[in-house]
Each structure stands twice: as structure tokens, then as C-alpha cells.
SESE-669307 format. One record per residue (C-alpha): residue number from 1; x, y, z. Coordinates in steps of 0.02 Angstrom, whole numbers, m for minus. Each point is the difference from the previous one (the first is absolute). Layout:
r num=NUM&u=X&v=Y&w=Z
...
! end
This chain:
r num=1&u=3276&v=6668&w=2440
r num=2&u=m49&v=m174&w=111
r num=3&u=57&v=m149&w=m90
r num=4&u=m126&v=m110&w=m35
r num=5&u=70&v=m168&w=105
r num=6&u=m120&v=m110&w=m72
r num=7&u=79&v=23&w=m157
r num=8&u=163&v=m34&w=68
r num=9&u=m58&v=m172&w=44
r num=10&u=m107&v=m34&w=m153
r num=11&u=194&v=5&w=m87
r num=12&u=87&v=m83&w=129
r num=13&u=m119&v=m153&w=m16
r num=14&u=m16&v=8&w=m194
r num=15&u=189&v=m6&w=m9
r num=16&u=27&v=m142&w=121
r num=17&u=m141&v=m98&w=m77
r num=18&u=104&v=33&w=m163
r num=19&u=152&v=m75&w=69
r num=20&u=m89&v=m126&w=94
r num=21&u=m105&v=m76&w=m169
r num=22&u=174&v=23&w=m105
r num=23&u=99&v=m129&w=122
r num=24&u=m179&v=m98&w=29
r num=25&u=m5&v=m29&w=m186
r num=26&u=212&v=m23&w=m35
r num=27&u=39&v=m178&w=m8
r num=28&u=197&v=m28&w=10
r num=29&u=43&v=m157&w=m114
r num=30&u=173&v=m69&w=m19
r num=31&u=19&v=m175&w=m108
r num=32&u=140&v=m66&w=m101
r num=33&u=119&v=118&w=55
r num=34&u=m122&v=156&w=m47
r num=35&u=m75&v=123&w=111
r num=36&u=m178&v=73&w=m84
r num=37&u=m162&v=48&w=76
r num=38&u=m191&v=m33&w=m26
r num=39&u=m130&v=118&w=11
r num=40&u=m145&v=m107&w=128
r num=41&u=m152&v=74&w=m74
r num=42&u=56&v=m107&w=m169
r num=43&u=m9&v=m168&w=119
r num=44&u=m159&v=43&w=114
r num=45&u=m141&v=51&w=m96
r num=46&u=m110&v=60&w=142
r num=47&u=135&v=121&w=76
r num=48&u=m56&v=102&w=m161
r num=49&u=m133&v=45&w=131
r num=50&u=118&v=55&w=149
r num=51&u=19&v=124&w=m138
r num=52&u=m137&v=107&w=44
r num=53&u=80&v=16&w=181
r num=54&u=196&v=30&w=m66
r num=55&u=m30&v=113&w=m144
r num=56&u=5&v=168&w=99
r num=57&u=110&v=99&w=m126
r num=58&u=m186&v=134&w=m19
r num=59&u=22&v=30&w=170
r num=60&u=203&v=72&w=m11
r num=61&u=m78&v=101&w=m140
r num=62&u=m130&v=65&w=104
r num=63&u=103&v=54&w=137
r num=64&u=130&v=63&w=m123
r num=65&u=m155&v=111&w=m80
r num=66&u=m36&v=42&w=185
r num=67&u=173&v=48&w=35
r num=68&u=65&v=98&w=m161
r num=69&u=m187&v=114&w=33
r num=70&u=52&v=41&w=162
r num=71&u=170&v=38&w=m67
r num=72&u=m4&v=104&w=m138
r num=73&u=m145&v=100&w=94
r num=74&u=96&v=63&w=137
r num=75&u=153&v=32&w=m113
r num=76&u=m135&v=79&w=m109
r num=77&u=m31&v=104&w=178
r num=78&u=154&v=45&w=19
r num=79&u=62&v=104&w=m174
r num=80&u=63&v=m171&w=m53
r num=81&u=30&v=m51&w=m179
r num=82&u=m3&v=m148&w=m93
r num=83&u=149&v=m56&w=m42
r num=84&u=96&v=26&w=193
r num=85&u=m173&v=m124&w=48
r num=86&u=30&v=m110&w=m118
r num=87&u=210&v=13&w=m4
r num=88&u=m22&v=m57&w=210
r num=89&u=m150&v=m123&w=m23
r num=90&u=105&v=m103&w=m177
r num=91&u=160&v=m4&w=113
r num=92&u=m84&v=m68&w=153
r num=93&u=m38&v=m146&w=m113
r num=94&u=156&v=13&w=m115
r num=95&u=108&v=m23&w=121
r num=96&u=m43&v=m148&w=111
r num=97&u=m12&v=m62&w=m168
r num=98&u=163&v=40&w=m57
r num=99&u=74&v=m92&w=125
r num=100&u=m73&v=m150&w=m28
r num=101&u=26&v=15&w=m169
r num=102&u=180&v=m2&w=12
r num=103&u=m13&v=m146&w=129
r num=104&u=m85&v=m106&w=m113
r num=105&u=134&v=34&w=m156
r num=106&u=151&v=m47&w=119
r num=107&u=m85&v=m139&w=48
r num=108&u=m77&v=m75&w=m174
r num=109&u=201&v=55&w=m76
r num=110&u=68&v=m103&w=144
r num=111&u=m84&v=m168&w=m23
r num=112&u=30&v=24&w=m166
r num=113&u=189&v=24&w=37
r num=114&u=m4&v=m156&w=109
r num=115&u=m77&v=m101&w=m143
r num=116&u=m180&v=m4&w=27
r num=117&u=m115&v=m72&w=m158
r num=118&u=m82&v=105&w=m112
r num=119&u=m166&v=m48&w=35
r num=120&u=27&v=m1&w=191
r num=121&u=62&v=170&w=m23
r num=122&u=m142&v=40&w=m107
r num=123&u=m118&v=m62&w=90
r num=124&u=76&v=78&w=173
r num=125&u=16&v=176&w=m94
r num=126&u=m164&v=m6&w=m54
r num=127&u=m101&v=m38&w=196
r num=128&u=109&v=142&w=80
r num=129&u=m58&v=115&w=m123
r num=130&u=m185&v=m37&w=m21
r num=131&u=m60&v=98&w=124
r num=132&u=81&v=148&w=m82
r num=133&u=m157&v=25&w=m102
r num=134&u=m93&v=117&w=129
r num=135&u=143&v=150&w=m3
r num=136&u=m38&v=68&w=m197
r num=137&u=m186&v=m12&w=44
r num=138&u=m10&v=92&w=163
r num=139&u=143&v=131&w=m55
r num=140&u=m94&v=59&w=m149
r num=141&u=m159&v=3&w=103
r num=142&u=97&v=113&w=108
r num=143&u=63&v=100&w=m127
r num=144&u=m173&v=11&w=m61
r num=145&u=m83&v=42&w=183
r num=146&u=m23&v=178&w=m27
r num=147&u=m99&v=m2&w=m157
r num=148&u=m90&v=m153&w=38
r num=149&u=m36&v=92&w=188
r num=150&u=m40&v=149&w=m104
r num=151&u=m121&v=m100&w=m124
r num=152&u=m86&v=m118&w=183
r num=153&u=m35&v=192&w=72
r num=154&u=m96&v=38&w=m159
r num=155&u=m87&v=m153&w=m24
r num=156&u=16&v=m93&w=144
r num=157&u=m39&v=m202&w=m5
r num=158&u=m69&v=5&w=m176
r num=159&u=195&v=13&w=m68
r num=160&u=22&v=m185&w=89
r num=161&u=m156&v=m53&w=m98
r num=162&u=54&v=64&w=m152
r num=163&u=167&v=m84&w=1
r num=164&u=m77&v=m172&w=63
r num=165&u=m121&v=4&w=m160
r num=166&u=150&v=36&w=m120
r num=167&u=100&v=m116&w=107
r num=168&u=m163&v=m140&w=m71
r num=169&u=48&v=66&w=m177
r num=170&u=188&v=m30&w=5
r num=171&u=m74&v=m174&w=62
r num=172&u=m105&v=m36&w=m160
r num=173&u=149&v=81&w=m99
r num=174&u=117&v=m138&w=63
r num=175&u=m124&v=m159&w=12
r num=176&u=m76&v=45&w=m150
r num=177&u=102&v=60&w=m154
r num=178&u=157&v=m31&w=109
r num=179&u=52&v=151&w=m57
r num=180&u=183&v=32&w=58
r num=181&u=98&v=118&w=151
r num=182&u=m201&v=66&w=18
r num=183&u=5&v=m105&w=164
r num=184&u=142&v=113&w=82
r num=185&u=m126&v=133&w=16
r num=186&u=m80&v=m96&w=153
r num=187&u=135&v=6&w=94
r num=188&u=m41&v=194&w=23
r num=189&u=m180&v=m19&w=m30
r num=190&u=m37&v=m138&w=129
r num=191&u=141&v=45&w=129
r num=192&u=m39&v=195&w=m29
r num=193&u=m171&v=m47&w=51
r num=194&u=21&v=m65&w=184
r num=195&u=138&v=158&w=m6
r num=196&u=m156&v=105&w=m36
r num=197&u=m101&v=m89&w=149
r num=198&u=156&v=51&w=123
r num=199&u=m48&v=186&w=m62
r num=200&u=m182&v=m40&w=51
r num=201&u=56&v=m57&w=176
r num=202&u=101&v=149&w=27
r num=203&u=m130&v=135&w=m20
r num=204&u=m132&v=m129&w=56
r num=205&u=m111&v=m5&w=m139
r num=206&u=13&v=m205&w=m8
r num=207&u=m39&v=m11&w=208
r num=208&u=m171&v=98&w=4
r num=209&u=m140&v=m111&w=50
r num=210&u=m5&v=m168&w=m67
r num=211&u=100&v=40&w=m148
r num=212&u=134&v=m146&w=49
r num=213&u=m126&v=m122&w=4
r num=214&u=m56&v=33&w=m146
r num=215&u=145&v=m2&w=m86
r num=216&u=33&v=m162&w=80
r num=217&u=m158&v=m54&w=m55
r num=218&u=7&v=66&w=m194
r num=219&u=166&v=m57&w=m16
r num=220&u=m42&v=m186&w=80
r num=221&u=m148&v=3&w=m139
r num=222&u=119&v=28&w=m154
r num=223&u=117&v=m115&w=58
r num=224&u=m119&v=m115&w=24
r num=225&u=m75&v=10&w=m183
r num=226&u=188&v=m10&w=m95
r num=227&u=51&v=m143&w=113
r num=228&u=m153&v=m99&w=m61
r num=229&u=m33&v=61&w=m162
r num=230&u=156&v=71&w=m61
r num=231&u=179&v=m45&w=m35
r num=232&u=76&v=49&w=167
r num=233&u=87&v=m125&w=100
r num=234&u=m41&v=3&w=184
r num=235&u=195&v=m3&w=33
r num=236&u=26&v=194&w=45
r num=237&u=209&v=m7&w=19
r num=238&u=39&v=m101&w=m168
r num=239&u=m55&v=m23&w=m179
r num=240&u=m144&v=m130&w=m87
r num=241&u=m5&v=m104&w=m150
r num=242&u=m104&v=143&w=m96
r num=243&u=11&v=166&w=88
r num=244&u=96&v=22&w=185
r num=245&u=m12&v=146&w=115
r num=246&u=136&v=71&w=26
r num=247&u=134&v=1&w=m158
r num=248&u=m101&v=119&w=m67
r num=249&u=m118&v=54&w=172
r num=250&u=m174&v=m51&w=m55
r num=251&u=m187&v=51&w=46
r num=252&u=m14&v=m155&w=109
r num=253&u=146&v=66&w=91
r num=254&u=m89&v=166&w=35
r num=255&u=m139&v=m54&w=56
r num=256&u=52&v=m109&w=111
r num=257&u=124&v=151&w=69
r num=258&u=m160&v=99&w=21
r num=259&u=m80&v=m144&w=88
r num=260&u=149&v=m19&w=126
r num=261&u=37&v=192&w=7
r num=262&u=m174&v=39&w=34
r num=263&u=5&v=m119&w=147
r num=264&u=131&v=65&w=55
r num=265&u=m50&v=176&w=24
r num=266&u=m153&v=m37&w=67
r num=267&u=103&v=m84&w=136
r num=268&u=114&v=179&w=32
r num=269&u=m97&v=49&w=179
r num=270&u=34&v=m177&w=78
r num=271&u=176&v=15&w=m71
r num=272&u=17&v=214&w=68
r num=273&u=m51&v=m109&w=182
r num=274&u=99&v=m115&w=m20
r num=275&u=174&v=104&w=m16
r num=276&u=m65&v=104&w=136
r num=277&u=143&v=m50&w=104
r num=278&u=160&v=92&w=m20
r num=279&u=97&v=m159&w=17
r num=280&u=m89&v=m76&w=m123
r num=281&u=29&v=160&w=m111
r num=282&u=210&v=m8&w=41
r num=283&u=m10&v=m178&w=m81
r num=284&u=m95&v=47&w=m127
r num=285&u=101&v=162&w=m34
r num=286&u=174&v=m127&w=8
r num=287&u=m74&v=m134&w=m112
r num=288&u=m63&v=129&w=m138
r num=289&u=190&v=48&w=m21
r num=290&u=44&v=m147&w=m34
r num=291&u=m144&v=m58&w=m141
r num=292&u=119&v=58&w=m135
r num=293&u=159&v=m89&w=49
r num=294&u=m82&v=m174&w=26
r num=295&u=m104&v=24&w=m171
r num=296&u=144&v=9&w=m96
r num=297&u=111&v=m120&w=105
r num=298&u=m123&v=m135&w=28
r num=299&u=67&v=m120&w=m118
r num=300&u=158&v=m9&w=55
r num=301&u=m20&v=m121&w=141
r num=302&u=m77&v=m126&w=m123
r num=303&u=162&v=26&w=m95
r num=304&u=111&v=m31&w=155
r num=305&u=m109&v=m160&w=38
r num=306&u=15&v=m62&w=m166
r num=307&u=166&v=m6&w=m15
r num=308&u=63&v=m45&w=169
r num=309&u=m107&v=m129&w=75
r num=310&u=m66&v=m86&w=m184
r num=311&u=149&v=m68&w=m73
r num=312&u=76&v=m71&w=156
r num=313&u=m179&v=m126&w=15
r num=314&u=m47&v=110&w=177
r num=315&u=m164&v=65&w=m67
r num=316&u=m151&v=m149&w=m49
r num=317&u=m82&v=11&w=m169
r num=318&u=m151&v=m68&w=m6
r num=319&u=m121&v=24&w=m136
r num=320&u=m98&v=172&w=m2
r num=321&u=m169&v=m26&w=78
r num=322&u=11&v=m149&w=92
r num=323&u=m18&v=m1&w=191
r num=324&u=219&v=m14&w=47
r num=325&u=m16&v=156&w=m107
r num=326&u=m133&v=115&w=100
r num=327&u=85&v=m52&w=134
r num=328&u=161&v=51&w=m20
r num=329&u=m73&v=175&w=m53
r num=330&u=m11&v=68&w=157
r num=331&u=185&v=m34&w=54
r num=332&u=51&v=64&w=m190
r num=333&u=m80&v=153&w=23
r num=334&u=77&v=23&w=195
r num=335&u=163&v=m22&w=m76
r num=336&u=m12&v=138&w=m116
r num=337&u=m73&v=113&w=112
r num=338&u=172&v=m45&w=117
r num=339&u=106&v=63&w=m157
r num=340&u=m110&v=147&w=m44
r num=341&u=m28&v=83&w=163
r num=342&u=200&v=35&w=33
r num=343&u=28&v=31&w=m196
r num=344&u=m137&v=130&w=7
r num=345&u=80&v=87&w=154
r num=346&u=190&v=m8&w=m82
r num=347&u=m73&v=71&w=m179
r num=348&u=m103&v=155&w=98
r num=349&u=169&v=25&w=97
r num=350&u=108&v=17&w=m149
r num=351&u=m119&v=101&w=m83
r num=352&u=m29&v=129&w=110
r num=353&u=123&v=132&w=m47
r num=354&u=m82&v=m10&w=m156
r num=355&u=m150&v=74&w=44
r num=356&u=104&v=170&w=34
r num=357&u=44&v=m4&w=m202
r num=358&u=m194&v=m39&w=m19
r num=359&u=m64&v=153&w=96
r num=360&u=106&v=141&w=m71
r num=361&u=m136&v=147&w=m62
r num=362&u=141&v=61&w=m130
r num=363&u=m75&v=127&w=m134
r num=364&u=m132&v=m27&w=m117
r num=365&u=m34&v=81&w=m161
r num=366&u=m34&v=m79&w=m209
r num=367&u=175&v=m75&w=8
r num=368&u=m58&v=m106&w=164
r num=369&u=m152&v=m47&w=m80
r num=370&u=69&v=m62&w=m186
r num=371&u=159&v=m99&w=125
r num=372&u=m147&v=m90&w=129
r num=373&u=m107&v=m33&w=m157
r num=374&u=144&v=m75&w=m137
r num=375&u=63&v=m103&w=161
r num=376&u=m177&v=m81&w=41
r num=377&u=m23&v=m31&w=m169
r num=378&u=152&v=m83&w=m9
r num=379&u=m17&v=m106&w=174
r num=380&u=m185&v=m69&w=m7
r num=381&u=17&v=m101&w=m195
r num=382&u=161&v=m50&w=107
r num=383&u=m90&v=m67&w=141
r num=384&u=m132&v=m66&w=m108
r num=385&u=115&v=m101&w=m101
r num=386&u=107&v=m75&w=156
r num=387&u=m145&v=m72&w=83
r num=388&u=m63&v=m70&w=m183
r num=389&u=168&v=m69&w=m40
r num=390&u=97&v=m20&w=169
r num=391&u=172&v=45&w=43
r num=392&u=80&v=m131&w=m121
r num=393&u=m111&v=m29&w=m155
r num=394&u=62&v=m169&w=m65
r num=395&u=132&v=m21&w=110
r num=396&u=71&v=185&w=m71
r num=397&u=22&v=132&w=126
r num=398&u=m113&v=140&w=m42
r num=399&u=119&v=147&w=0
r num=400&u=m65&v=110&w=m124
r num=401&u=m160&v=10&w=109
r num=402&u=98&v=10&w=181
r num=403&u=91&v=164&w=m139
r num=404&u=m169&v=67&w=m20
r num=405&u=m72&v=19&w=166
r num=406&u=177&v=55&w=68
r num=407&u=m4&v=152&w=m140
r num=408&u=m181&v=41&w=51
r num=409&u=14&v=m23&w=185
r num=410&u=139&v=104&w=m19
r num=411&u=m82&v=152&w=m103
r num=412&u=m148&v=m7&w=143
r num=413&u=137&v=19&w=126
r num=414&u=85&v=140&w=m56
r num=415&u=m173&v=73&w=m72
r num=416&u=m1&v=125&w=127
r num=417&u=157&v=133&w=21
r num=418&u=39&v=72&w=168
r num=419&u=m54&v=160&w=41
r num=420&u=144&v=153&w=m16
r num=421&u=57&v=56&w=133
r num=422&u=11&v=172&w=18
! end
């Protein structure tokens, strides 16, 4: 099977604008002799609106819908069963993650060692950790893929509808009664839904005609209408005053994903044209690698920054907003790229004989299946809760969570036996 470039680059860019926005929006602070941070979009009111240009999350669920069809098919094609797919496609996550993971608890334990505050620890544990939040949502839409593939094949783009109407439900659940944990459902309902549109690309139901624009269109309507008559801030990365977007995923938020995914699709042929060029396709190929390892490493160079160059007086502070600080921005965001480029390239090296662990078949069977399950179910609420809480809740290290995951990462591991030899 041809792999579809263009969605290659549709992930590359969504992940670098990630990273990009995340340092864009970081604002290092360190006064009386205490090193903090400030989130910029609670200092410049009409960045809320850059917003609509940074908030490209839909589109790494898209292409992660996309990607997990085209997977599980051709396993599908080729006698495969479900829990060898979904055994290789939880490890290629788990363990990148795993790494990091343990990176970040040396590092939180040692500045604690060395004598760091609580609240700067706090505070520190909780920004390397935020990002976490994606893993538990796209591992149990993989785990889900071949039922949800199974349910798109029978009936096809009106399971996305379906889910974006109850998605408006859990809305008026939350805003209205307030009734509580009934928000958590969006985070499958609204996420599952741009899955569900990745499905739709795949077997090219959401690419015939002018479908694209019209989603685009339809989607661009309904925003439209909650933005000016509903509660729905226009920021698309953070939360409001009475409803936000994304802590639980909202409406708003999917229709504007349908607006910019719809766009987006309707742009594939100039894309296909313009990776025409196998050079261009190397890059590409090199730089898609890499996505994972600078997702999950990308705040470490703001750490590094912080810490270094703010308490000696070598980095300016002026106040968030003002011209001195837009134009240090560019130079800030130059000297994170510096750090991340040969941090990115040192992590992928040391993590390479991993991969071997990651791609043995072993033997399936109902033993397999009970391990992979108990251990997801055990690693995503711990996931979930370190990038709610951080790595050091209160100044506390957070070792009965690191305990968790460990346990469940484990069971997934060893989920699978190896095959007897004869």
C-alpha cells in the first residue's frame, strides 16, 4: 500500500505548530529569587484570536484516524488479529513515552534534592507534563479502531454526526445542570469524531466532490452561531469564564476542527504536487520520525532556559505584550529550537534499540488480550492524571502515579509471549 505523503506532512506541520504556539505562548518569569511562568494569552487579549491559526490538535486526530485505517486494514489483510495490532501500535507510543517519563522523574526528584521550592517544583512538574493529555485519548481511540472502523464501514459519515450531536448534549449537560464527570465523555465524543473523519479520508468517502468544502463551510456556519450567540469563547487552546473548549472538548471546538479539516482536505491534490519530489519526500519521511520525540520533549528547552540564563539577570523581562516583548520572541523561540534539534537527535539515538523490544510478534491468545487490556487500563487514568496534576502535585513527587503507569506499561509489554520453538 502507497503512503499517503500528504498526510505525512499534515502531522509534521500540526506537531511543529504545536511546539511552536507552546514556546510562543510560555513566558519565563523569575522575580524575588523565584522562577514561575505566565501563560501570554492571559496578558494579550487579542492573541485569543491567533487561536484559530495554533489550535491544530483536529488535525493530529485526523491523520491519526487516517493512519490507524490504513493500519489495522492491511493487518486485517494479512490474517492479523487485534491484539498483536494493537500490542505494536500502544508500544510505539508507550515507549518514547516511557522514556521521557523517567527523564522527567529524575529530573523533578533532583531539583527537589538540590532544594528547589515547592511551588517552583510544582509549578515546573506541572508544564512538563501538560502535554501528556493527548496519549489516554489517542490510545483508547486506537484500541477502539477496529470497532469504530467496523461501525464507519456500516454507516459511514453519519457515525461522526451522531457523536457531534451527543457531543452538543454533553454540552447542555455541563453548562446547564452542571451535572458532574458527564463532561469526560467529550473527550471521546469530540476527539472520536475528527478520529471518525480520518476513517472517511482513508476510504475517501469525505474527498468526493465538494464534500470538503462543505464541511468547511457547515462547520464555519456553527461556529459562527455559538461564537455569537452562545457561551463559547473564541480562545480554541484554553478555557473561558463560563464554558472553554478544550477541558472538556466542546461543540465550538468541533466545528471549528471541521472548518479547518475540511480546508485542509480540500487542499490534498496541491499538497500530492507538492511532495512530488523525492527529496522533498526523504525530508518529509526523516521529519515524520521524529514528530513523537519532539512532542513529548518540547518543554524541556524552556526548562533549561529557565533555569540557566533567568536567575543569573542574562535573559530581559519585560512585561507580556508590550513591544521589548514581541521582539524578543523571535530570538526566544531560535534558542529553543538550538536546544531541541540536538536533544531530539540524542533521545531517537538512545531509543532505538528499543524499537526491537517494540516489534516482537510473540503469541497471542485470551491471556494476551486480558494482559494488553488490564495494562491500558491501568496506564491511560495514569496518564490522564499526570498531565492534570504534574509530576510533583504540591511540591510532592507523584510516585504512586509514576507506580501505576510502570505496572501497566509493564503488563502491555510482556502482553504478548514468544512463540515456542519447536
Amino acid at each position: 500500500m502507497e503512503r499517503n505523503r500528504y498526510a505525512d506532512l499534515l502531522r509534521v506541520g500540526a506537531i511543529g505548530t504545536v511546539v511552536l504556539g507552546h514556546w510562543l505562548l510560555t513566558n519565563a518569569t523569575y522575580r524575588d529569587g523565584q522562577l514561575s511562568g505566565q501563560d501570554a494569552l492571559q496578558y494579550v487579549a487579542w492573541g485569543r484570536w491567533l487561536t484559530l491559526l495554533g489550535q491544530v490538535m483536529p488535525v493530529v486526530f485526523l491523520v491519526g484516524g487516517f493512519a490507524n485505517a490504513a493500519s489495522w486494514t492491511e493487518h486485517r489483510g494479512h490474517g492479523g488479529d487485534w491484539v498483536s495490532w494493537l500490542h505494536r501500535r500502544a508500544l510505539r507510543l508507550l515507549w518514547p513515552t516511557t522514556v521521557y517519563l523517567a527523564a522527567a522523574f529524575l529530573g523533578v526528584t533532583a531539583a527537589r534534592v538540590s532544594g528547589a521550592g515547592t511551588s517552583e517544583l510544582a509549578r515546573t512538574g506541572w508544564y512538563i507534563a501538560l502535554h501528556l493529555w493527548f496519549l489516554p485519548v489517542y490510545l483508547l481511540l486506537i484500541a477502539l479502531t477496529p470497532v469504530l472502523l467496523a461501525a464507519h464501514h456500516r454507516w459511514g459519515l453519519r457515525l461522526p454526526l451522531v457523536m457531534a450531536i451527543a457531543a452538543a448534549a454533553v454540552d447542555l449537560a455541563v453548562l446547564g445542570p452542571r451535572l458532574p464527570v458527564v463532561g469526560f465523555a467529550n473527550y471521546l465524543l469530540v476527539w472520536g469524531s475528527m478520529h471518525q473523519w480520518g476513517f472517511a479520508w482513508h476510504d475517501g468517502q469525505l474527498t468526493i466532490g465538494r464534500r470538503p468544502f462543505v464541511m468547511a463551510a457547515a462547520g464555519a456556519l456553527l461556529l459562527a452561531g455559538l461564537l455569537a450567540w452562545g457561551p463559547f469563547p473564541i480562545d480554541m487552546v484554553g478555557t473561558g469564564s463560563r464554558a472553554g473548549n478544550t477541558t472538556p472538548p466542546s461543540i465550538a471546538l468541533l466545528a471549528f476542527a471541521a472548518t479547518q479539516c475540511g480546508l485542509l482536505l480540500a487542499a490534498e491534490p496541491s499538497g500530492q504536487r507538492l511532495l512530488a519530489a523525492a527529496k522533498r519526500q526523504d525530508r518529509l519521511a526523516r521529519l515524520n520520525r521524529s514528530v513523537m520525540t519532539v512532542y513529548l520533549w518540547h518543554p524541556v528547552p524552556v526548562v533549561i532556559v529557565t533555569i540557566t540564563l533567568y536567575p543569573p539577570g542574562l535573559v530581559p523581562q519585560p512585561a507580556v505584550g508590550s513591544w521589548q516583548w514581541w521582539a524578543l520572541r523571535p530570538l526566544w523561540l531560535a534558542v529553543l529550537a538550538l536546544l531541541l534539534a540536538p536533544l531530539t537527535l540524542a533521545v531517537q539515538r538512545a531509543q532505538r534499540p528499543l524499537r526491537r523490544l517494540a516489534a516482537d510478534p510473540g503469541d497471542g491468545g485470551r491471556r494476551s488480550a486480558v494482559l494488553l487490556v488490564c495494562g491500558l487500563a491501568v496506564v491511560l487514568p495514569a496518564l490522564a492524571r499526570l498531565a492534570i496534576g504534574g509530576f510533583a502535585p504540591a511540591g510532592r513527587l507523584a510516585w504512586g502515579v509514576l507506580a501505576l503507569y510502570v505496572g501497566g506499561f509493564l503488563l502491555v509489554l510482556f502482553s504478548r509471549r514468544r512463540p515456542r520453538r519447536g
